[in-house]
N, C-alpha and C positions, 0 to 999 in steps of 0.2 A: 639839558636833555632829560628824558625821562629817566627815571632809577629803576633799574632792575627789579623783581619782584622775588630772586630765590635768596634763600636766606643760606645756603649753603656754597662754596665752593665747584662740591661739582654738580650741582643743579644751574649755578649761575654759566657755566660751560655749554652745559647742554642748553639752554636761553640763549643762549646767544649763539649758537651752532643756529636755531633755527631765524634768527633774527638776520644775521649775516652770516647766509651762507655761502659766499664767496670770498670774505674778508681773511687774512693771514693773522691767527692768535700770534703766534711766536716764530721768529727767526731763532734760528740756536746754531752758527756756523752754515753748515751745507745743510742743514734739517731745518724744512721749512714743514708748518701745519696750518689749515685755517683750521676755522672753530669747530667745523663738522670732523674732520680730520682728527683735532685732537679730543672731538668727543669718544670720539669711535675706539682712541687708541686707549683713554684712560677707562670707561667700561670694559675693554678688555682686561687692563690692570687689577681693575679692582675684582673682576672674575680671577683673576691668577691667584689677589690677596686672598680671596672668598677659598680658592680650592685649597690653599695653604694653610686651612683653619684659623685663619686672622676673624679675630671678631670686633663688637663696637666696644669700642673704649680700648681695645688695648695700643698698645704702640711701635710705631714703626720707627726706628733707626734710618737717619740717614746722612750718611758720609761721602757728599757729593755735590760737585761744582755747577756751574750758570750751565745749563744741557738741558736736552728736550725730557733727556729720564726724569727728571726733577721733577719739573711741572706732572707727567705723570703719574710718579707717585703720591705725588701730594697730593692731587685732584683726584685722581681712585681708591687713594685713601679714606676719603671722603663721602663716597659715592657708600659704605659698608660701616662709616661710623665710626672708623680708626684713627690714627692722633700718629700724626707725622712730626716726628723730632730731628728737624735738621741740626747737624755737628758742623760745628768750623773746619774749612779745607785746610786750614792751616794748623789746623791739632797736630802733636808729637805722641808718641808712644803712650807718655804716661798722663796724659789731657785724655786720648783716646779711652784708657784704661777706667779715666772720674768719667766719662760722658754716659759710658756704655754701665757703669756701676750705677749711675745717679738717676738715669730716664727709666730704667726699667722695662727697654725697648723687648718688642720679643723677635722683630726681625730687624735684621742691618742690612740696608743698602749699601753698597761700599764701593768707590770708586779702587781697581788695583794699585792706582798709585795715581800722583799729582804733583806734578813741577818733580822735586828732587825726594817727597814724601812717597814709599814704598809702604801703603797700606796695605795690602796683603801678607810681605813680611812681619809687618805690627800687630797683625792680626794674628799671623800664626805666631809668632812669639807672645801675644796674650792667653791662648785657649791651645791647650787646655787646660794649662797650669794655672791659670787663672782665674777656671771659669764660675768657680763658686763664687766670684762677685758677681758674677751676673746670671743668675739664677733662672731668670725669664728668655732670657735669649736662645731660641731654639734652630733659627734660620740666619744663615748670610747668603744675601746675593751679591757678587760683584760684576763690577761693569768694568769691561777691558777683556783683555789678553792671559792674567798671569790666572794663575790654580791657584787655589786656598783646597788643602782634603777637608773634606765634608762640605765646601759650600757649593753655589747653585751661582748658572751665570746667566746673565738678565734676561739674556735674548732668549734661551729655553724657559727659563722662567714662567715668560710671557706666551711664549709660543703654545698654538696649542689648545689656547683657551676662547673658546668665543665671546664674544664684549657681553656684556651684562647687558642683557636684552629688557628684562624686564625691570618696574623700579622698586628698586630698595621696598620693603615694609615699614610702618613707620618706626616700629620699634627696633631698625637695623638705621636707616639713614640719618645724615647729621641733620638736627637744629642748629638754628641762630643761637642759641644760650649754647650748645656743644663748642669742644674743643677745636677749632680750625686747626691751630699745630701748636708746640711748645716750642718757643726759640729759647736760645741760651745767651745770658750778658756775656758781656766780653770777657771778664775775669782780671780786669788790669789791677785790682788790689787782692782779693782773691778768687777764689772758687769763682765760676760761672755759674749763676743763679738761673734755674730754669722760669720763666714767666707764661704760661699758658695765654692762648689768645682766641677769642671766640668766633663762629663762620658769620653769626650777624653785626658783631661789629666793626671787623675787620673789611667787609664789603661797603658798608656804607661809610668806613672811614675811607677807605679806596675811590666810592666815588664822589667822596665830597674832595677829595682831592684833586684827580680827574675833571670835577666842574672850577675848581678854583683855578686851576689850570688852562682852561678852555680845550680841553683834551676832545677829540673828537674821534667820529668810528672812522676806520682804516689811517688813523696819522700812527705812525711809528713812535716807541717809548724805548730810548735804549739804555739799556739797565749794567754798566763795568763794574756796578758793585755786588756782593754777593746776595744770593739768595737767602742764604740764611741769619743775613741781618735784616733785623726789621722793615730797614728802606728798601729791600729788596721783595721781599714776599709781602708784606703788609700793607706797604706802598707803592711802587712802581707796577709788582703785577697787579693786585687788587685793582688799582685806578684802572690800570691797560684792560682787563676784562670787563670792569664793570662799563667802559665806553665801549666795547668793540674794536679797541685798538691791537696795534701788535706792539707785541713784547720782541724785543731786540734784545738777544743774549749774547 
């Protein structure tokens, strides 16, 4: 099939919002999106990121599982030039502590909690006693139920803000040569090495995958593993977007 022509993330969204626009991007539980749908919602994101003082190049934390928030931060991230650093759901306190020290994140996504992990308690038992390792970190939003004092919870966040109507300037939106996101190794001998990954090769490595595959637009791609391993963001979505398919979370 033909290949896509945006060299970014969420230009490739918006492409394909007008390409198919009745097709479902993503299943995520009861939250469904098609393409137009989740164009609409991550230019509002990246309006929230914009009104936040987030700018290009800096970086967004994020602490957060297979869900529709995901896709759109990562994708509005994008839309403004920012550099999305997903964290393993499976981090403990003091893993939490090297992520949030090592990325240099300025804002956290943060799920309240997952499975038996109580992120918000980790969170407030990091900061403020903390906080001097993490110097750049000015915002946390979390997504859920519980309070963190001082932070911000997603759905106001978001709310509020109108989609990012017009596009980016060149010198705010991502290139092909820019940063798509920073994922982190696994850490099984040590430390979690951060590896940056770029928006034009990660798309066309997506959909050379995607064609190896014989992936097609509207067939379902459903993804048990996480998003912030590579097969999951790098592969699985990237292919699912660059075909028109849906992403099963």
């Amino acid at each position: 099939m033909r290949a896509p022509y945006s060299r970014n993330l969420f230009d490739l969204v918006c492409e394909q919002a007008e390409r198919y626009p009745e097709r479902s991007a993503v299943i995520a539980g009861e939250a469904r999106a098609t393409y137009p749908e989740l164009a609409q919602q991550v230019r509002r994101v990246a309006s929230a990121l914009r009104a936040a003082g987030i700018r290009r190049g800096e970086r967004i934390g994020m602490l957060v599982n297979n869900r529709m928030e995901w896709i759109e931060i990562c994708v509005g991230a994008a839309a403004i030039g920012a550099i999305p650093v997903p964290f393993s759901t499976w981090s403990k306190r003091r893993e939490i502590d090297f992520l949030l020290a090592d990325s240099r994140v300025r804002m956290l996504f943060a799920l309240d909690r997952f499975g038996d992990q109580d992120y918000a308690a980790d969170l407030a038992a990091l900061l403020p006693p903390r906080a001097e390792r993490y110097p750049m970190l000015e915002t946390i939003v979390l997504i859920g139920n519980a309070a963190l004092p001082g932070s911000r919870d997603y759905a106001s966040f978001v709310a509020g803000h109108p989609p990012l109507e017009e596009e980016p300037p060149p010198g705010e939106r991502s290139g092909a040569e820019d940063i798509a996101f920073i994922l982190y190794t696994s850490g099984s001998t040590a430390y979690p090495k951060a590896v940056p990954l770029a928006h034009g090769a990660t798309i066309e490595n997506g959909f050379a995958i995607g064609e190896r595959q014989g992936l097609q637009p509207g067939e379902r791609v459903l993804l048990p593993l996480p998003l912030f391993w590579s097969y999951g963001s790098a592969n699985a979505m990237c292919a699912s977007f660059t075909h028109g398919a849906t992403l099963v979370l």
